[in-house]
C-alpha positions in Angstrom: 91.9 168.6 57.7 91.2 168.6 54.0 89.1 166.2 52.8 89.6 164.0 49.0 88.5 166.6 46.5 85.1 165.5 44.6 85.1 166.9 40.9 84.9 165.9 37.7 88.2 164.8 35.6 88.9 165.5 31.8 90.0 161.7 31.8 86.9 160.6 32.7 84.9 162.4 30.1 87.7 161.2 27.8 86.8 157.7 28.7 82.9 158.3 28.5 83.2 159.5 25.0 81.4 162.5 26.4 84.3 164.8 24.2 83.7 163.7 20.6 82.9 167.0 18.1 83.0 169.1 21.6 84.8 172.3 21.8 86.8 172.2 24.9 88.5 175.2 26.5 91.8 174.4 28.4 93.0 176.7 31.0 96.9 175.7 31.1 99.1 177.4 33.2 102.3 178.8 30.3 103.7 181.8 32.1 107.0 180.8 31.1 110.6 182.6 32.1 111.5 184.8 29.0 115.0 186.2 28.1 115.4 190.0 26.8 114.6 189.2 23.2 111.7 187.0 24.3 112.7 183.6 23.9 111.4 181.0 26.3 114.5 180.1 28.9 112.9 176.8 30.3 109.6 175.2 29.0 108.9 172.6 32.1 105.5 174.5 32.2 104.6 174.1 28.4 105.7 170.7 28.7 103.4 170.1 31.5 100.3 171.5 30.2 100.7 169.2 26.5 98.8 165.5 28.4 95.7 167.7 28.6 95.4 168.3 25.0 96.6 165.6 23.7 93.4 163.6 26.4 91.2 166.2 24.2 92.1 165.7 20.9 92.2 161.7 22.0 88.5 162.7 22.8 87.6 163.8 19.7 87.8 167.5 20.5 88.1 170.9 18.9 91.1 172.5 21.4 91.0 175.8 22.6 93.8 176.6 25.1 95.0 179.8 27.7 97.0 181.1 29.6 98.1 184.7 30.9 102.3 185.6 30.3 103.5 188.2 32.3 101.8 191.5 33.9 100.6 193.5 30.9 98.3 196.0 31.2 94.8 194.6 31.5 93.0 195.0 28.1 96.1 196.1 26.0 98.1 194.5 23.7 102.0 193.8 23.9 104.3 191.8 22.0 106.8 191.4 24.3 103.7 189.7 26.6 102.3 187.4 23.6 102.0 183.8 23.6 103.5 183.7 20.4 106.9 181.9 21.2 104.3 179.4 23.3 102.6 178.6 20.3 105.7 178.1 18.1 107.0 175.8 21.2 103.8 173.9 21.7 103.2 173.3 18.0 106.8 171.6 17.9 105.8 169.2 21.0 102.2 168.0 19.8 103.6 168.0 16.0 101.0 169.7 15.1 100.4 173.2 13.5 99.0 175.7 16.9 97.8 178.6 15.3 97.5 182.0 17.8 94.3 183.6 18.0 94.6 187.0 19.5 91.1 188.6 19.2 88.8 185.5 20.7 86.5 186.7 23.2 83.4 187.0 20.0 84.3 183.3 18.4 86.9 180.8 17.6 86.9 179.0 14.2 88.5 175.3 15.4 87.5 172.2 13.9 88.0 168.5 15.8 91.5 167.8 15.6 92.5 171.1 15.8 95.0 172.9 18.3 94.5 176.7 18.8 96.2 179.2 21.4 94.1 182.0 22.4 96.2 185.2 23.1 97.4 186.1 26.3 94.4 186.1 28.7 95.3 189.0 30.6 94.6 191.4 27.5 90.8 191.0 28.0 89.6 193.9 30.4 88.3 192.4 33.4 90.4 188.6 33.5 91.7 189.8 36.8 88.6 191.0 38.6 86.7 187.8 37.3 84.5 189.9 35.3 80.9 187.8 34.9 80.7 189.8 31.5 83.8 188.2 30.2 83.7 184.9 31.7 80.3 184.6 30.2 81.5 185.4 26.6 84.2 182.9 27.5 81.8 180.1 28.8 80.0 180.5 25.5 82.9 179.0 23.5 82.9 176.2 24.4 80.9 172.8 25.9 84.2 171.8 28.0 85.8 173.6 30.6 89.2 172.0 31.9 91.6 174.1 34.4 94.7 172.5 34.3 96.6 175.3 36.0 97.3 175.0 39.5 99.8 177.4 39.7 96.7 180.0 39.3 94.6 178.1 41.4 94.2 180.1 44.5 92.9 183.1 42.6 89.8 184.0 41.1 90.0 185.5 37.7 87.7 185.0 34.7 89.6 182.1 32.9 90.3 180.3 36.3 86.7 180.8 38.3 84.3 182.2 36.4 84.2 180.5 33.1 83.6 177.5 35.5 80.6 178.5 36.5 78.8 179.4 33.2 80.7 176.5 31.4 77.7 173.4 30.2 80.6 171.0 31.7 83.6 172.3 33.9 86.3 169.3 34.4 89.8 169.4 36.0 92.7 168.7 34.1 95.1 166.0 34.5 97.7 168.2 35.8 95.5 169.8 38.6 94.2 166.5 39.5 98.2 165.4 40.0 98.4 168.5 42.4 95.2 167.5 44.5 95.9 164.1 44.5 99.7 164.1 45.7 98.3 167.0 48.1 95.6 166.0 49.9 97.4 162.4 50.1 100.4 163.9 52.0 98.0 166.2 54.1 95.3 164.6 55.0 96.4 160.7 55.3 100.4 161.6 56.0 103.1 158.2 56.2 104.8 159.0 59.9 106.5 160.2 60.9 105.5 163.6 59.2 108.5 166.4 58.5 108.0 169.7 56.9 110.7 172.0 56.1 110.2 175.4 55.4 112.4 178.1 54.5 112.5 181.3 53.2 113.9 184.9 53.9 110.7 185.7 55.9 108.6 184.4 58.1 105.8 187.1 58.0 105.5 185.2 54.3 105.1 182.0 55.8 103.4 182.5 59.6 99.8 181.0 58.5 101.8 177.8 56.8 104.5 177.4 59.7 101.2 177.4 62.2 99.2 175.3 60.3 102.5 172.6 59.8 103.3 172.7 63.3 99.6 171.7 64.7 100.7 168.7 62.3 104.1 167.4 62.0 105.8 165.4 64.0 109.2 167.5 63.5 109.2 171.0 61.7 112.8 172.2 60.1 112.7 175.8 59.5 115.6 177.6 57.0 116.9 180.7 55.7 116.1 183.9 57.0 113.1 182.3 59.5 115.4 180.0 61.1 117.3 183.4 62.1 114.0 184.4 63.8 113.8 180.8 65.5 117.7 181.1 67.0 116.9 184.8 67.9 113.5 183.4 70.3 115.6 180.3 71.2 117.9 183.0 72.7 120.9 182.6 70.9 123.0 185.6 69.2 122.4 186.2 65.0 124.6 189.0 64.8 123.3 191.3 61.5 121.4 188.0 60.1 117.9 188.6 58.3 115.7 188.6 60.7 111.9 190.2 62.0 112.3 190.9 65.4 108.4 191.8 65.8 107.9 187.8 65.3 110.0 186.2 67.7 106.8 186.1 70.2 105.4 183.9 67.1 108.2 181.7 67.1 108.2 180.9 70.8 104.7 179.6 70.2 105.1 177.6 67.2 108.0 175.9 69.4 105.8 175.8 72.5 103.0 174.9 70.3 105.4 171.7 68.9 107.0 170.8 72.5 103.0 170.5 73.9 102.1 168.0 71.0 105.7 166.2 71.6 107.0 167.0 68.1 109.9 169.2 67.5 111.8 172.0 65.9 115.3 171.5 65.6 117.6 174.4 65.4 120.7 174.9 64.1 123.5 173.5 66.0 126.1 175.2 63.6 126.0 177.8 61.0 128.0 179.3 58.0 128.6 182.8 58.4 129.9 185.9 56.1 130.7 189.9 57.5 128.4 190.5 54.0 126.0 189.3 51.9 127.7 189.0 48.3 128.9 186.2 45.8 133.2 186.3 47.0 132.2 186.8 50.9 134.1 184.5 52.3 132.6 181.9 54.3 133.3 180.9 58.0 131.4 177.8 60.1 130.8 178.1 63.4 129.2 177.2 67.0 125.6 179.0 66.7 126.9 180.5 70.4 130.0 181.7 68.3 128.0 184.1 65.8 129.4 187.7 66.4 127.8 191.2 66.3 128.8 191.3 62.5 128.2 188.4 61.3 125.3 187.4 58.9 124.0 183.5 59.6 123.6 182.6 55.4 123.6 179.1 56.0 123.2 176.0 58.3 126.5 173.8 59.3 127.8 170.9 58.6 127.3 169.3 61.7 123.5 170.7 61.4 123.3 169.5 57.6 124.1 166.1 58.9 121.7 166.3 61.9 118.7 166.9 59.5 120.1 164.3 57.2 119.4 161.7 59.6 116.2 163.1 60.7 114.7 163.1 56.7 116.0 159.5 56.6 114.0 158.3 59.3 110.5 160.3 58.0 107.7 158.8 56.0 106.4 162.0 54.5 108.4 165.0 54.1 107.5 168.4 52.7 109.7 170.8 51.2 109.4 174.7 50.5 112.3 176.7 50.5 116.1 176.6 50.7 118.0 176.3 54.3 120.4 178.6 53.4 121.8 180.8 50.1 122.6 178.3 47.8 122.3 180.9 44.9 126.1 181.5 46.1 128.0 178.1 46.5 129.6 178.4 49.3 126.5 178.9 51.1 124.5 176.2 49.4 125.8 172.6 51.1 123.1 172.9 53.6 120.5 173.4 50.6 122.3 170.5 49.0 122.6 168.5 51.7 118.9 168.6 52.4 118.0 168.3 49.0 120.4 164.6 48.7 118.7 163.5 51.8 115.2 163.5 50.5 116.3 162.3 47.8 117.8 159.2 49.2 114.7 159.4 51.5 111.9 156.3 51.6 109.1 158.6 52.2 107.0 160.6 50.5 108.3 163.5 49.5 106.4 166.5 48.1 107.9 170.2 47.3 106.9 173.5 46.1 107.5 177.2 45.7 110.0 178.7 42.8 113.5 178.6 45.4 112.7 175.3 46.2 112.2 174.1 42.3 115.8 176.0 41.6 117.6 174.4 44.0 115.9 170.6 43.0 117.0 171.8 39.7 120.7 172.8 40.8 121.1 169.6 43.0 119.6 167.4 40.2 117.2 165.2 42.2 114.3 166.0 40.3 113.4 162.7 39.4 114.1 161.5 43.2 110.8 163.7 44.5 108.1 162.1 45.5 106.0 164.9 43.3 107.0 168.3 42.6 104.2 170.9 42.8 103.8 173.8 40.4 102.3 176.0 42.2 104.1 178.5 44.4 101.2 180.6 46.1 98.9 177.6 45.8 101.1 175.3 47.0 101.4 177.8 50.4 97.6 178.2 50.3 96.8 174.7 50.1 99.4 173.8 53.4 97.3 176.5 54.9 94.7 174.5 54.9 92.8 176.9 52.5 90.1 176.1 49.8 91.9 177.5 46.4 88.6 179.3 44.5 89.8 177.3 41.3 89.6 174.1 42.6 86.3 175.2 45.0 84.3 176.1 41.6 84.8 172.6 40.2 83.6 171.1 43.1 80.6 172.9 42.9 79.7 172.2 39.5 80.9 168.2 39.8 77.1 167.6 39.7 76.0 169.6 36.7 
């Protein structure tokens, strides 16, 4: 059981005072989708990351912001992996110039007021392996630390851990204090009764968070490729459907695991079905004891989509990561988007995560319906697993210096 996170907040400080004339180093959270030519596709994240500097300069501060873009090569320089289109695009949202800083590790010239980017913080050697060299150099920049990335939370590089630890102040911003809060509230203090829904191609991926969930939950809906897994240990037939026969032993415990505690795991009742897995297969329902030797299971039914319809109605706190079926093609997407309209006509508190799961709240247009929509994808997972995320632990530890 997590308990309330106990750091220190960039909003605080802001209200203190304790930011005027300070130079304050951001860690934002920009690794935004690119096109060929390198023009940002969708800016949500760039967006998300502008309330922490605009608290700063509110504060009185000189801004320094990262961020890491892509996989370069550690300690080299690429354009096509520059933050260069960020800074145009963040410029244009805090109507301010944003100047680009590529070589920063030895001093940054910014005055109170001022907004700069500092290049692409995967082309220092040793960002990745938390170097203490580097985050040392980094920590000497400025007075202010402030991660505002969760998305990078659960690992331990040199602009997300150890900067934080040689820092005179390390905060968290008021993004990653969004992601804790709506978190830990729906983890650790849960409006009943409690539904998680998890899907995915794999459950291998998702064992440690399907274990933790169903020790929790009051009902546990499971999609995609793992529900395969489920119908295979439930003994029904999935044809040539995804699935990892080396976990159905896992399965029949999480469901054994649920049936002890009284909670459930309801399985399919029907599916949609294709002979293969492509855009113009055509798609056929049918009784999950119908499915044939080739047949692929790529979605849930109607009569299923309507079942877990009424189940979200009746939950208080629901928690969503991954699709139910492959909505990427339509006619294997009403289960997705039957889910997805459920919670949100839902009363409860809804809370989702992971990239398949933003897609599809973005295809079914319900964003503004969730409860609260987490950032993170690998966080997000760690956190349900009932992890400590090395970013956030590191700001705990220094909430008293």
């Amino acid at each position: 059981m997590q308990s309330e996170p106990s750091y220190k907040r960039l909003t605080d400080l802001v209200d203190k005072g304790e930011l005027q004339g300070k130079r304050v180093f951001i860690r934002s959270d920009l690794n935004v989708p690119r096109d060929a030519e390198g023009n940002i596709t969708e800016d949500t994240r760039i967006r998300a990351s502008i309330p922490a500097i605009r608290d700063a300069l509110k504060g009185g501060a000189a801004v320094m912001v990262t961020s890491h873009l892509g996989r370069p090569k550690e300690g080299e320089f690429t354009p096509e992996e520059s933050l260069a289109p960020v800074a145009k695009r963040m410029s244009e949202l805090l109507g301010q110039p944003v100047e680009l800083k590529r070589d920063w590790i030895d001093g940054v010239d910014v005055q109170p007021g001022q907004v700069v980017l500092l290049e692409n913080a995967r082309f220092n050697k040793g960002e990745k392996k938390n170097s203490d060299e580097l985050a040392k150099k980094m920590a000497a920049l400025c007075d202010v630390y402030v991660n505002d990335a969760f998305g990078t939370a659960h690992r331990a590089e040199a602009t997300t851990y150890g900067i934080a630890r040689y820092a005179p102040v390390a905060c968290a911003g008021p993004l990653l204090a969004a992601e804790l809060d709506a978190l830990t509230r729906a983890m650790t203090n849960p409006y009943r009764p409690m539904m998680a829904i998890v899907g995915g191609s794999k459950v291998s991926g998702k064992l440690e968070v399907l274990r933790k969930l169903a020790d929790k939950v009051d009902s546990l809906i499971v999609g995609g490729g793992i529900a395969n897994t489920f119908l295979l240990a439930a003994g029904y037939p999935v044809g040539k459907s995804l699935i990892e026969e080396d976990l159905v032993e896992e399965a029949k415990s999480i469901m054994a695991m649920m049936k002890y505690r009284k909670a459930s795991v309801p399985l399919p009742v029907d599916v949609v079905c294709a002979k293969e897995f492509a855009a113009s297969a055509p798609a056929t329902v049918k009784k999950v004891s119908d499915v044939k030797p080739d047949d692929m299971i790529l979605d849930i039914g109607p009569e299923t989509a309507k079942l877990y319809a009424s189940l979200i109605a009746k939950a208080g706190t629901v928690i969503w990561n991954g699709p139910v079926g492959v909505f990427e093609f339509d006619q294997f997407g009403g289960g997705t988007k039957a889910v997805a309209e459920a919670i949100a006509h839902s009363r409860a508190f809804s809370l989702a995560g992971g990239g398949d799961t933003l897609a599809a709240i973005a295809k079914y247009g319900i964003a503004d319906k969730i409860g609260y929509i987490s950032t993170g994808g690998g966080a997000f997972l760690e956190f349900l697993e009932g992890k400590t995320l090395p970013a956030v632990d590191i700001l705990m530890q220094r909430a008293n210096h």
